[in-house]
C-alpha positions as CSV (number, residue, x, y, z in Angstrom):
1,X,100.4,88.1,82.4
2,X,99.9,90.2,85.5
3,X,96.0,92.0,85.7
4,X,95.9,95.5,86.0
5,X,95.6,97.2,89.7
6,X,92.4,97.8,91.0
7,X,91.3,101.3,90.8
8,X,89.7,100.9,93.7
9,X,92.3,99.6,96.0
10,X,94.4,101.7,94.7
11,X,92.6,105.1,95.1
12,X,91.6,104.0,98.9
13,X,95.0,103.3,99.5
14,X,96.3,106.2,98.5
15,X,94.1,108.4,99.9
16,X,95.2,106.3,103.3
17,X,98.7,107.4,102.4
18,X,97.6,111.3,102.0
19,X,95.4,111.1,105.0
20,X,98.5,110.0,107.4
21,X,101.1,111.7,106.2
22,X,100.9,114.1,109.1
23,X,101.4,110.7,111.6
24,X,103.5,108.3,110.2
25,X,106.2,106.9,112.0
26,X,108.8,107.4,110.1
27,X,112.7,106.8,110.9
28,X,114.7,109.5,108.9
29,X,117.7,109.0,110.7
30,X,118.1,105.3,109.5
31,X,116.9,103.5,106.7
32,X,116.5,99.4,106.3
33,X,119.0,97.7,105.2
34,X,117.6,96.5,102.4
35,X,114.8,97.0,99.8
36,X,112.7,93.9,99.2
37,X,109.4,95.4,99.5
38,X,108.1,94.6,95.9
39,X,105.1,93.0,95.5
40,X,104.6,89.6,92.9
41,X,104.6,89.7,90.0
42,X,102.7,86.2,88.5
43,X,101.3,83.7,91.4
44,X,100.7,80.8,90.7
45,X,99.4,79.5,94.7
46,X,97.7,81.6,96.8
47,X,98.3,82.1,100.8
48,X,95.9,81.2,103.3
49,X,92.6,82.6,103.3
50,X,93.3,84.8,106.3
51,X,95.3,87.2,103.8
52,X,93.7,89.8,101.1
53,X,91.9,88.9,98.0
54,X,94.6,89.9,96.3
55,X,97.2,87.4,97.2
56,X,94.7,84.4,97.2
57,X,95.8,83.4,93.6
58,X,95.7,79.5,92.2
59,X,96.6,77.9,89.2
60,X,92.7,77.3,88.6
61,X,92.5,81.3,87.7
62,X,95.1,81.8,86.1
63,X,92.5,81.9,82.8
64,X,90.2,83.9,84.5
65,X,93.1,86.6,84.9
66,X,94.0,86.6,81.8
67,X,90.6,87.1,80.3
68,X,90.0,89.6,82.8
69,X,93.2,92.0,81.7
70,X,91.3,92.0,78.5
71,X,88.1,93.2,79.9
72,X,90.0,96.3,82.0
73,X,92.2,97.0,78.9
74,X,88.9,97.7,77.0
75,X,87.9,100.9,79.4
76,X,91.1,102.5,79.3
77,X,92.0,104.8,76.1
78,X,94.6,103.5,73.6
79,X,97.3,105.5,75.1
80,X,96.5,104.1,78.3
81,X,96.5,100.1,77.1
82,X,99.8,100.9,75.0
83,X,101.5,101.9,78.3
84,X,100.5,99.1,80.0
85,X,101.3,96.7,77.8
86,X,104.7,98.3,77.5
87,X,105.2,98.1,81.7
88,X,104.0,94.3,81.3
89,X,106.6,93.7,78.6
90,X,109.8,95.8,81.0
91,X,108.5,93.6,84.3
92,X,108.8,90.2,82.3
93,X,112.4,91.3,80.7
94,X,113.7,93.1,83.8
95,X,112.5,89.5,85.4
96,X,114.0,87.1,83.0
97,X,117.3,89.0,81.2
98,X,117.9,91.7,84.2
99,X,117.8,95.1,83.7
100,X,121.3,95.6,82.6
101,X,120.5,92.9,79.6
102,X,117.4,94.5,78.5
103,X,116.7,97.0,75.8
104,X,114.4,99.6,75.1
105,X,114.8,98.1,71.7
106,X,114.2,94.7,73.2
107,X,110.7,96.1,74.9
108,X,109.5,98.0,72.0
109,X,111.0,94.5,69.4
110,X,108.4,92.3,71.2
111,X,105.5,94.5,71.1
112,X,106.0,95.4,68.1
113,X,106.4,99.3,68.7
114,X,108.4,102.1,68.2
115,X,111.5,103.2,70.4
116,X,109.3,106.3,70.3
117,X,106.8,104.9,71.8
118,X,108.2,103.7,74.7
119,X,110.4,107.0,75.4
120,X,107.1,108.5,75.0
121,X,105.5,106.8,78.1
122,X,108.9,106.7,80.2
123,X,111.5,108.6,78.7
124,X,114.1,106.0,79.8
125,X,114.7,102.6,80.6
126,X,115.7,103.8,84.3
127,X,111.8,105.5,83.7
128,X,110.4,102.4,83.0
129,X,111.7,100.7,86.1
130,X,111.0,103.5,88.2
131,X,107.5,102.8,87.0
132,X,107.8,99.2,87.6
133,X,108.7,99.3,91.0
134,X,105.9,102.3,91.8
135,X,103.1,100.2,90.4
136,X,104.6,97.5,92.6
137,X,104.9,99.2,95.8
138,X,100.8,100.8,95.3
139,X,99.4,97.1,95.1
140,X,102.1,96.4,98.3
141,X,100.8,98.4,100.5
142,X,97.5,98.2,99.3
143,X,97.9,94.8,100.3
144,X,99.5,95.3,104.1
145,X,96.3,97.6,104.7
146,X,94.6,94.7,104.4
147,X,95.8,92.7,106.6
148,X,96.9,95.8,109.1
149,X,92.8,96.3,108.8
150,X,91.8,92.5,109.3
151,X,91.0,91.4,113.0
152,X,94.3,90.4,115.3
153,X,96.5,91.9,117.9
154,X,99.5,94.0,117.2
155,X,101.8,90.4,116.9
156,X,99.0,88.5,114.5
157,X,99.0,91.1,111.7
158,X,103.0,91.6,112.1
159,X,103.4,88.1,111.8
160,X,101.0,87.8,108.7
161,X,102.8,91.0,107.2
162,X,106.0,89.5,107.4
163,X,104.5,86.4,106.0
164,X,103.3,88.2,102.7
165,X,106.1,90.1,102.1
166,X,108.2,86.6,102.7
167,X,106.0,85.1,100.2
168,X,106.2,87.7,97.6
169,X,110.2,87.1,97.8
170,X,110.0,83.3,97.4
171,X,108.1,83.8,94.3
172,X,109.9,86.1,92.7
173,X,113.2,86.9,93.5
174,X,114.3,87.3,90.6
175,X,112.5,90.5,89.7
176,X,113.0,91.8,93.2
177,X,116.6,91.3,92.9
178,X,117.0,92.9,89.9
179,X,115.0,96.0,91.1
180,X,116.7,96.4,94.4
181,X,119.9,95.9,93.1
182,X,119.3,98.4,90.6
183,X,117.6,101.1,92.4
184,X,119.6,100.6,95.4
185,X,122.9,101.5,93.9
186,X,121.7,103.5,90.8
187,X,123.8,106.5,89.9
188,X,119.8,107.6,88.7
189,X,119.1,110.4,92.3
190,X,115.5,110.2,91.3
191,X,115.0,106.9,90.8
192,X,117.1,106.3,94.4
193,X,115.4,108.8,95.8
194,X,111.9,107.4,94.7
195,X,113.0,103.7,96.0
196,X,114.3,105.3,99.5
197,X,110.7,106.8,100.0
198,X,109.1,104.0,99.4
199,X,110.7,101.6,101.0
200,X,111.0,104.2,104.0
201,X,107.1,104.3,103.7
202,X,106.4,100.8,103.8
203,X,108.9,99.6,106.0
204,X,107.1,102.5,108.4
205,X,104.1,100.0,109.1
206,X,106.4,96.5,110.2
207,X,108.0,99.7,112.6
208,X,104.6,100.6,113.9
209,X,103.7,97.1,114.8
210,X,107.1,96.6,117.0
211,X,106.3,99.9,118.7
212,X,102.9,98.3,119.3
213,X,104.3,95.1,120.3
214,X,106.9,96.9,122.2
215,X,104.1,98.8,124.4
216,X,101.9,95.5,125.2
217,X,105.3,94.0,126.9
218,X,106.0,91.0,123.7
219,X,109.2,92.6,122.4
220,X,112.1,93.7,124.4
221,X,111.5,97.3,124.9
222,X,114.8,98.4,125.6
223,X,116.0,97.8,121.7
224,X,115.3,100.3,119.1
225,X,112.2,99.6,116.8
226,X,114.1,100.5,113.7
227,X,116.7,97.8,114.5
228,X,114.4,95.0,115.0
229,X,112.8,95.7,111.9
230,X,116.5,96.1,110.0
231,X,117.3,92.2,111.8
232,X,113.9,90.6,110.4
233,X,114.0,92.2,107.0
234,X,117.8,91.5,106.6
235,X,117.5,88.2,107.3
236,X,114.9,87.2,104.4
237,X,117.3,89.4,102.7
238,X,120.3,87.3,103.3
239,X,118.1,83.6,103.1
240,X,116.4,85.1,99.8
241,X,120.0,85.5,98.8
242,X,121.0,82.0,99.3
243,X,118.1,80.8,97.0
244,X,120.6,82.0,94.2
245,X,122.9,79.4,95.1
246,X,120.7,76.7,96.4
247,X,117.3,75.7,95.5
248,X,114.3,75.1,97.9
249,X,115.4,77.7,100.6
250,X,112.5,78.8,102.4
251,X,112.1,82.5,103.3
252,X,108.7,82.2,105.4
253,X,109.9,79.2,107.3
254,X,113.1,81.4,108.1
255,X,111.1,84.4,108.9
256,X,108.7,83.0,111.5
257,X,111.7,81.0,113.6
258,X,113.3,84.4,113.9
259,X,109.7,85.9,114.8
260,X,109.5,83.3,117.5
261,X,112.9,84.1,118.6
262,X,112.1,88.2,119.1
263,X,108.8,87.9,119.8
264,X,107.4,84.4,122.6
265,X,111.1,83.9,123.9
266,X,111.7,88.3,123.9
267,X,115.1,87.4,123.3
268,X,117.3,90.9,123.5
269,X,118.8,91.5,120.6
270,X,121.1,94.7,121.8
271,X,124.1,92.6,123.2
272,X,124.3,90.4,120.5
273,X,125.0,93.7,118.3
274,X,127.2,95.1,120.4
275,X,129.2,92.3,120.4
276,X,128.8,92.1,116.2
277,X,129.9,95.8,116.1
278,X,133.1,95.5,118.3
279,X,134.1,92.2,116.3
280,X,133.9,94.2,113.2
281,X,135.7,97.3,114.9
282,X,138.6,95.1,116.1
283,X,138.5,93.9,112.2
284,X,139.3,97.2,110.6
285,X,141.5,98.2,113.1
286,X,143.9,95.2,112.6
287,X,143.4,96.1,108.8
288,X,144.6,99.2,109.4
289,X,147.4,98.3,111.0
290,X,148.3,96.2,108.2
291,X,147.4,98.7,106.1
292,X,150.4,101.4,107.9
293,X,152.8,98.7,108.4
């Protein structure tokens, strides 16, 4: 069972968030390719010590943890503990069945609660994964201030935030799948619209570190910030995939030969698009062709 967030991190975090929204970088005119920026659900190994408290998780605590959910659920009010308990339940279900496959029923079934209940904190099962993936992205970015906070030059803390969020995807893909897939394409506009924002918001800091990277002369700066942070995050994407149809793929030893590639060796990454682009073009044009034919 996942422990609650800490109110703490969570109210300096956002407060963070408030305080730059007048400065972030953000790229409106293009969004990532993808959306795997959810955070873990259970660990059961921990990083290295050099990342946040929060990620340094062993099997050793796992006890601890649990005791402690108990503890926290005792200060909130019984309204608050039933809602909780009713995310934990979705999480676990969206997790193991998929989201398609699960049930308000199903939830409410295992806890023992009402349908009414759980309409009553959500409204809808598309509500309950909206909430899912918000409590999700709060301790993820709570977490990247962190390490965007620790000592290190622009490249360190890219590299370690690439790392975590490589990490997070190893462990559980399956949730993140689910989520992404869901959110991604979802015929829902507020629950797309809330998993654009997000992601756009997150996805804003990796960007921020290439700029940075960009100005001290370690990445090319002649290619767009934007794209390099598209290339790194779609390739986890499509390695992460893999892992569906072979075991033991490893998304942070993927990651950091493709942060060697941009970043020690600068390679320029501009031609090698062009070139992708014009294959493609030449691709649909002989399809249409077919196509009038």
């Amino acid at each position: 069972m996942r422990s609650l967030p800490t109110p703490g991190r969570r109210d300096r975090w956002m407060e963070q968030r408030e305080s730059s929204q007048g400065t972030e970088r953000f790229d409106e005119s293009r969004l990532p390719s993808l959306g795997l920026v959810f955070p873990l659900g259970r660990q059961t190994t921990g990083p290295p010590a050099a990342y946040p408290t929060r990620l340094r998780a062993t099997e050793q605590d796992e006890g601890d943890r649990e005791a402690d959910v108990v503890d926290k659920s005792k200060l909130l009010t019984k309204g608050a503990r039933t809602r909780a308990m009713i995310l934990r339940q979705a999480e676990e279900s969206f997790r193991s069945e998929g989201y398609y496959d699960t049930t308000v029923a199903s939830i409410a079934q295992a806890l023992r609660v009402s349908e009414g209940t759980v309409f009553q904190h959500f409204g809808s099962k598309s509500g309950l994964l909206s909430a899912v993936m918000d409590e999700f992205y709060d301790e993820l970015n709570a977490d990247a201030m962190d390490i965007l906070s620790a000592p290190g030059d622009a490249e360190e803390r890219f590299r370690r935030l690439v790392d975590a969020w490589a990490l997070r995807a190893e462990r559980d893909w399956k949730l993140i799948r689910e989520i992404v897939k869901v959110a991604r394409y979802s015929t829902d506009p507020e629950l797309n619209t809330r998993w654009k924002e997000n992601n756009r918001r997150y996805t804003s800091l990796h960007r921020d570190l290439i700029i940075q990277m960009q100005e001290q002369g370690l990445v090319d700066p002649e290619v767009s910030p934007s794209l390099i942070r598209d290339i790194v995050f779609g390739t986890m994407e499509i390695v992460a995939l893999g892992q569906d149809l072979a075991a033991g793929l490893t998304i942070r030893q993927e990651a950091r030969k493709l942060l060697d590639l941009l970043v020690n060796r600068r390679v320029s990454v501009a031609g090698t698009i062009d070139e992708r682009l014009d294959r493609i073009e030449e691709k649909l044009d002989a399809a249409l062709r077919l196509g009038i034919s």
